[in-house]
C-alpha positions as CSV (number, residue, x, y, z in Angstrom):
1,X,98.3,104.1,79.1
2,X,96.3,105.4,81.5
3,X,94.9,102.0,82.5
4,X,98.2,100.7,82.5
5,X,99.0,103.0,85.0
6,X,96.3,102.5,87.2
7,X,96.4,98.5,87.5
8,X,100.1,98.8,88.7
9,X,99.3,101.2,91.2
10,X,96.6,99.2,92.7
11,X,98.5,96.3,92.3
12,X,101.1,97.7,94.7
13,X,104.4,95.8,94.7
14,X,104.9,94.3,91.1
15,X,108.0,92.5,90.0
16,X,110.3,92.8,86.8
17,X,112.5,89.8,85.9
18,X,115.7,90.5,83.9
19,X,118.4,88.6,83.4
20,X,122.6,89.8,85.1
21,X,124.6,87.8,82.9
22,X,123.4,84.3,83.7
23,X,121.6,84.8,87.0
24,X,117.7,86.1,86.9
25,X,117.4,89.0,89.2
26,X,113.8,90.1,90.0
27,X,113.3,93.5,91.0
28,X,110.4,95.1,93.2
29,X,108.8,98.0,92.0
30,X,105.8,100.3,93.6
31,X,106.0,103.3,91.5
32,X,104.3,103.8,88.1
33,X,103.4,107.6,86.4
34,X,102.8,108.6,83.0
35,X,104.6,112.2,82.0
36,X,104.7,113.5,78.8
37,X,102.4,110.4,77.9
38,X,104.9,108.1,78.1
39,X,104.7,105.4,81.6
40,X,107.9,105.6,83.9
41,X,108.7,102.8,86.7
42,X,111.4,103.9,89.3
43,X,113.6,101.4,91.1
44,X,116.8,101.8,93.3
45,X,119.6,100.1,94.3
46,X,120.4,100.3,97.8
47,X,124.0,100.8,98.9
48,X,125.3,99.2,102.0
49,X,126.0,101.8,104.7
């Protein structure tokens, strides 16, 4: 896990393709930590002002 971890942080930006309904949507991530020995990644959705 800990490896894991590691290579996404020194990757940086990584992306995770999913699909919304019939449209891909690819998502930018930059976060990556392991608590409780399990690995979280943290995106957001940004609202418009």
């Amino acid at each position: 896990m800990k490896q894991v971890c590691q290579f996404l942080k020194d990757a940086g930006t990584y992306y995770l393709a999913t699909m919304g309904g019939d449209q891909p949507r690819v998502r930018p991530f930059g976060t990556a930590h392991i608590f409780e020995g399990k690995l979280y990644i943290q995106t957001g959705k940004g609202k418009a002002d």
